[in-house]
N, CA and C atoms as a LAMMPS dump frame, in Angstrom:
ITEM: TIMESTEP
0
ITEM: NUMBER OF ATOMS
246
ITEM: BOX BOUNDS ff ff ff
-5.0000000000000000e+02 5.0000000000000000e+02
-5.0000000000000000e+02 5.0000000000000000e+02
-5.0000000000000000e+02 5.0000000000000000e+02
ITEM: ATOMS id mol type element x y z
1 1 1 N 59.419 -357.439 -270.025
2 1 2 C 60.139 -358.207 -271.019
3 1 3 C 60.461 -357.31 -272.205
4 2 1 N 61.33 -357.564 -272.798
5 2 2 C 62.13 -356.539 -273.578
6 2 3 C 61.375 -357.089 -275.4
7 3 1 N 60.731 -356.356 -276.359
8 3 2 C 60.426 -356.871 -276.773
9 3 3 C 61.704 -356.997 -278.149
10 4 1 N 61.085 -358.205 -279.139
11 4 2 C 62.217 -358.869 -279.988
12 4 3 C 62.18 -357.734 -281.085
13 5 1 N 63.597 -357.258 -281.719
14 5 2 C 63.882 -356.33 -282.456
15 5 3 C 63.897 -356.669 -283.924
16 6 1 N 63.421 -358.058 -284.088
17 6 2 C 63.77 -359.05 -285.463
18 6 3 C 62.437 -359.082 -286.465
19 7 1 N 61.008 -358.447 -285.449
20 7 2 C 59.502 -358.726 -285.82
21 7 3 C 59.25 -358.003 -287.152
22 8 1 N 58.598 -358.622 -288.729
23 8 2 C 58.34 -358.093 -290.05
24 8 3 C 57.156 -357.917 -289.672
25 9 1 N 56.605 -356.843 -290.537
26 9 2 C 55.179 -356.773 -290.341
27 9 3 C 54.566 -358.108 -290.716
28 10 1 N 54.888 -359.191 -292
29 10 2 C 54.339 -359.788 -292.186
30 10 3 C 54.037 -360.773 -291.407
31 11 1 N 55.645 -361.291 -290.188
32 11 2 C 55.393 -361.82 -289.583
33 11 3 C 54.44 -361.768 -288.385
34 12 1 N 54.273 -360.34 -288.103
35 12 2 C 53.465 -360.118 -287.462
36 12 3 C 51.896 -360.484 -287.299
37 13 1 N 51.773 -360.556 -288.972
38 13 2 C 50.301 -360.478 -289.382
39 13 3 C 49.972 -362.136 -289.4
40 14 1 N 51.092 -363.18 -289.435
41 14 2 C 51.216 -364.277 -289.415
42 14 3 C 50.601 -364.714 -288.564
43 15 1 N 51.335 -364.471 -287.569
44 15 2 C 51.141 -364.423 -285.455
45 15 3 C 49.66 -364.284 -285.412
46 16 1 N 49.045 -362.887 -285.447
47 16 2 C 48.394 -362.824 -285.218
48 16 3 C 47.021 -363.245 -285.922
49 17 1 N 46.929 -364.475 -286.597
50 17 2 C 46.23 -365.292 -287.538
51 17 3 C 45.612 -366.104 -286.647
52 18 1 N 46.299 -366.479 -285.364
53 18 2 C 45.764 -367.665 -284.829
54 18 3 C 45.062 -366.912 -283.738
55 19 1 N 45.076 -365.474 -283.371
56 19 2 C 43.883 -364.96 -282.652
57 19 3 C 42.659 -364.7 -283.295
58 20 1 N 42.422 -364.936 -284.458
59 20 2 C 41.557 -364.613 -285.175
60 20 3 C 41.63 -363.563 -286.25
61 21 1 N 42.73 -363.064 -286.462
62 21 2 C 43.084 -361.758 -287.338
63 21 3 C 43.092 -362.237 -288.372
64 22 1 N 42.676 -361.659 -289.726
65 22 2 C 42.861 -361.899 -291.596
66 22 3 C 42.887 -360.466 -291.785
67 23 1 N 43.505 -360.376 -292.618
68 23 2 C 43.781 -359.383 -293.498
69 23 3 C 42.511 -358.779 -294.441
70 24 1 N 42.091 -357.712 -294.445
71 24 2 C 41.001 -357.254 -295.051
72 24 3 C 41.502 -356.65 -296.428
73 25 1 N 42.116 -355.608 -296.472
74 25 2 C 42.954 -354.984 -296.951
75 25 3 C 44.266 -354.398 -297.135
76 26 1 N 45.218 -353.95 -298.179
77 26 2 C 46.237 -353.451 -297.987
78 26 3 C 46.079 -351.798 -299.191
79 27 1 N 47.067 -350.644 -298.406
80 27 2 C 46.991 -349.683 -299.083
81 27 3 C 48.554 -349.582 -299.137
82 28 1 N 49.207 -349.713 -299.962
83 28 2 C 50.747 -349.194 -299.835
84 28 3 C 51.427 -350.191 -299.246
85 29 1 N 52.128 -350.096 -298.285
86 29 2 C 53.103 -350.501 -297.574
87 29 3 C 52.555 -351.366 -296.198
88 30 1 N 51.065 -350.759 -295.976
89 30 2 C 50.275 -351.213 -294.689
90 30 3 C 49.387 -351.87 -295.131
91 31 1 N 48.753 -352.572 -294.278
92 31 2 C 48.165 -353.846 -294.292
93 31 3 C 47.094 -353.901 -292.996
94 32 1 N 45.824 -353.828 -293.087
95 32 2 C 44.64 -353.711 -292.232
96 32 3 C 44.39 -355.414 -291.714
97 33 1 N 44.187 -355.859 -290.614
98 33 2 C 43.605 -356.662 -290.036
99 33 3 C 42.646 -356.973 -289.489
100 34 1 N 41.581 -357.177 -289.497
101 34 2 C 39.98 -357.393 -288.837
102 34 3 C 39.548 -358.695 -287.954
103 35 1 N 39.477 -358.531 -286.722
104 35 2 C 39.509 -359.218 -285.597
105 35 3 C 37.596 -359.554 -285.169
106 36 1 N 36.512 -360.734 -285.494
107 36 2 C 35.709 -360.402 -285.139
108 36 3 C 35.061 -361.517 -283.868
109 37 1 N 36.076 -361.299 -283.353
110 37 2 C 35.749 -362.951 -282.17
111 37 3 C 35.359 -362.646 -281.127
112 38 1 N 35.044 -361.281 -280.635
113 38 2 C 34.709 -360.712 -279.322
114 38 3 C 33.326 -360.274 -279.828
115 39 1 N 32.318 -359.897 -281.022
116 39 2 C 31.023 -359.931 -281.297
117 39 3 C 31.004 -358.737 -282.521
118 40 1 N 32.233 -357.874 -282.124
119 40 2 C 32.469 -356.555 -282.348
120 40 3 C 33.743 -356.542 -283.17
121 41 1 N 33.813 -356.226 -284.406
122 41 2 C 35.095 -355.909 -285.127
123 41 3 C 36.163 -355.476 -284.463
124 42 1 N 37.128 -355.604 -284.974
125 42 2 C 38.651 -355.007 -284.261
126 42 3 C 39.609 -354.663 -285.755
127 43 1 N 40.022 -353.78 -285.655
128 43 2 C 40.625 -353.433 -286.606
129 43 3 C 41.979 -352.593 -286.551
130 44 1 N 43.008 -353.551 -286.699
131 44 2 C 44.316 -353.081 -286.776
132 44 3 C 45.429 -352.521 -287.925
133 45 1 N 46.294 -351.623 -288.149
134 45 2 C 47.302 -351.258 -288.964
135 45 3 C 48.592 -351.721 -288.641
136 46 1 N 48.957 -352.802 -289.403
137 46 2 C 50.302 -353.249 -289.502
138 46 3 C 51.342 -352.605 -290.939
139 47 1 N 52.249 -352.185 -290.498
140 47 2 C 53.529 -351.735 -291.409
141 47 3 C 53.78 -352.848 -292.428
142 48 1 N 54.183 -353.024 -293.227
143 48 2 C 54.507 -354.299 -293.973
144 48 3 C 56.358 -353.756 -294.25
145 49 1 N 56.978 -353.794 -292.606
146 49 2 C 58.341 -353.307 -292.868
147 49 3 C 59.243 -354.592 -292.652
148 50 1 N 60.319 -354.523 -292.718
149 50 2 C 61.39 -355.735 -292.659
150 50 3 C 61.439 -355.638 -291.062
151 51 1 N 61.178 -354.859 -290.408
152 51 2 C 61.648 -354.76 -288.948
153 51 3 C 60.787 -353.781 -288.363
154 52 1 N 60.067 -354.21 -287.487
155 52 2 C 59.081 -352.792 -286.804
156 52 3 C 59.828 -352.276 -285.568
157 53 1 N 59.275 -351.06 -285.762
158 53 2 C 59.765 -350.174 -284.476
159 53 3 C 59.46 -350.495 -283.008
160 54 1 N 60.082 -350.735 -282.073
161 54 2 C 59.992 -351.496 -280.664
162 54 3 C 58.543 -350.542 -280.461
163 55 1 N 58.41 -349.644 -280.609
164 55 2 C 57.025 -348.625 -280.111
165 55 3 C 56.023 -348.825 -280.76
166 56 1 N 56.181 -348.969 -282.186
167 56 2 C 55.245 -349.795 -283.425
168 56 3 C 54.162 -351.294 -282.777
169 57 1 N 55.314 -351.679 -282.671
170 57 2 C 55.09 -353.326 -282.247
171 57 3 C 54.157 -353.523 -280.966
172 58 1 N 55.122 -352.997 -279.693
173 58 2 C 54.022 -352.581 -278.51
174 58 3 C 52.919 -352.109 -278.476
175 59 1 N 52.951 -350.836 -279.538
176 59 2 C 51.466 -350.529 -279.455
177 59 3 C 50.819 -351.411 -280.204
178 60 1 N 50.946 -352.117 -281.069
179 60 2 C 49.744 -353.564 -281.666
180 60 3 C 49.573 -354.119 -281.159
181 61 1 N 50.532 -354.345 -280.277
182 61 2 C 49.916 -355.973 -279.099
183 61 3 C 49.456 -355.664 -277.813
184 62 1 N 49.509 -354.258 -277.762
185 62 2 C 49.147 -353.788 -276.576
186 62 3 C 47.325 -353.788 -276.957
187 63 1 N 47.17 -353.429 -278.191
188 63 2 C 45.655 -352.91 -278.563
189 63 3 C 45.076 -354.243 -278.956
190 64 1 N 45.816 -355.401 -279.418
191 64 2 C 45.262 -357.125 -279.629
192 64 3 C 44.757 -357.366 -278.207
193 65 1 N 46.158 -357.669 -276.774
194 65 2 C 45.624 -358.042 -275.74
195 65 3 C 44.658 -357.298 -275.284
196 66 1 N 44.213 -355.613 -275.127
197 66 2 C 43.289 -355.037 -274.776
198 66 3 C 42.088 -355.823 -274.891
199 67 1 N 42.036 -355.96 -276.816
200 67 2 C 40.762 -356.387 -277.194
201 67 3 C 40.389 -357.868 -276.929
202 68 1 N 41.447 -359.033 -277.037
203 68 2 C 41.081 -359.913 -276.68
204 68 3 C 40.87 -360.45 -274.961
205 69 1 N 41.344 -359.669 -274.12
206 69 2 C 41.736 -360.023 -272.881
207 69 3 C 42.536 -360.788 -272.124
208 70 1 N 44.069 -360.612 -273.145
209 70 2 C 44.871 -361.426 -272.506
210 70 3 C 45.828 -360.875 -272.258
211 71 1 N 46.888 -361.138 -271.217
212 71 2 C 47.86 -360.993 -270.229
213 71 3 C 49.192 -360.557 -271.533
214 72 1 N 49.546 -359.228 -271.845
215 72 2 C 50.265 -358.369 -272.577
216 72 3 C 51.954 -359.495 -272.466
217 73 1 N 52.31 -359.656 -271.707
218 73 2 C 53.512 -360.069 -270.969
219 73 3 C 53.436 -361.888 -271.803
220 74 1 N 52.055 -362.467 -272.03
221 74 2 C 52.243 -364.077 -272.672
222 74 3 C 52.371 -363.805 -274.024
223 75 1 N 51.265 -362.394 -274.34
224 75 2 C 51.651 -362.099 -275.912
225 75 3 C 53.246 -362.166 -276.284
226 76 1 N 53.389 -361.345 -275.651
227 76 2 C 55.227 -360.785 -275.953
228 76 3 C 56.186 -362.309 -276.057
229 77 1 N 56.063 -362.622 -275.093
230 77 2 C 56.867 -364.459 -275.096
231 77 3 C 56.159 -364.762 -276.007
232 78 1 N 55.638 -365.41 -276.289
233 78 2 C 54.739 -366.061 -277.285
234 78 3 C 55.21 -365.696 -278.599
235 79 1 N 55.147 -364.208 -279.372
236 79 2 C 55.81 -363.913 -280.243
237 79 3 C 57.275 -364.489 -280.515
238 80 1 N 58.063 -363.874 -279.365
239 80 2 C 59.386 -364.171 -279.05
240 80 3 C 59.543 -365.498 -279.328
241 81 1 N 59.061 -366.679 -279.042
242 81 2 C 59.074 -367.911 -279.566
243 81 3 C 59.395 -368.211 -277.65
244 82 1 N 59.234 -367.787 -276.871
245 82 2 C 59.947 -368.088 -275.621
246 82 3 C 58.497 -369.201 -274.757
């Protein structure tokens, strides 16, 4: 699936609220997320850009589904609104 070219970081950080992600910190432009629902912290770097890079994006949700154990391909729809 082709992913959506429209994704803000913020929205991103939105999304990923309902896996368990909050925001810990921000330095600049980026914005840290802390994931602790698997026993073990998770800790992500989101851009706080108007539009993330298709390679940007993949690699965050690639490293969310890793950690949470879910199917990369429902993330992506799911975002997408599909």
């Amino acid at each position: 699936m082709k992913l959506p070219r429209d994704i803000s970081g913020d929205r991103l950080a939105r999304f990923l609220r309902k896996y368990g992600y909050e925001p810990t910190r921000q330095t600049g432009s980026h914005m840290r997320l802390t994931s602790r629902l698997r026993g073990r912290p998770h800790h992500i770097t989101i851009p706080r850009h108007r539009t993330l890079d298709p390679g940007t994006l993949a690699a965050i949700l690639r490293d969310v589904a890793d950690y949470l154990g879910l199917d990369r391909q429902a993330l992506y729809r799911e975002l997408a609104g599909r």
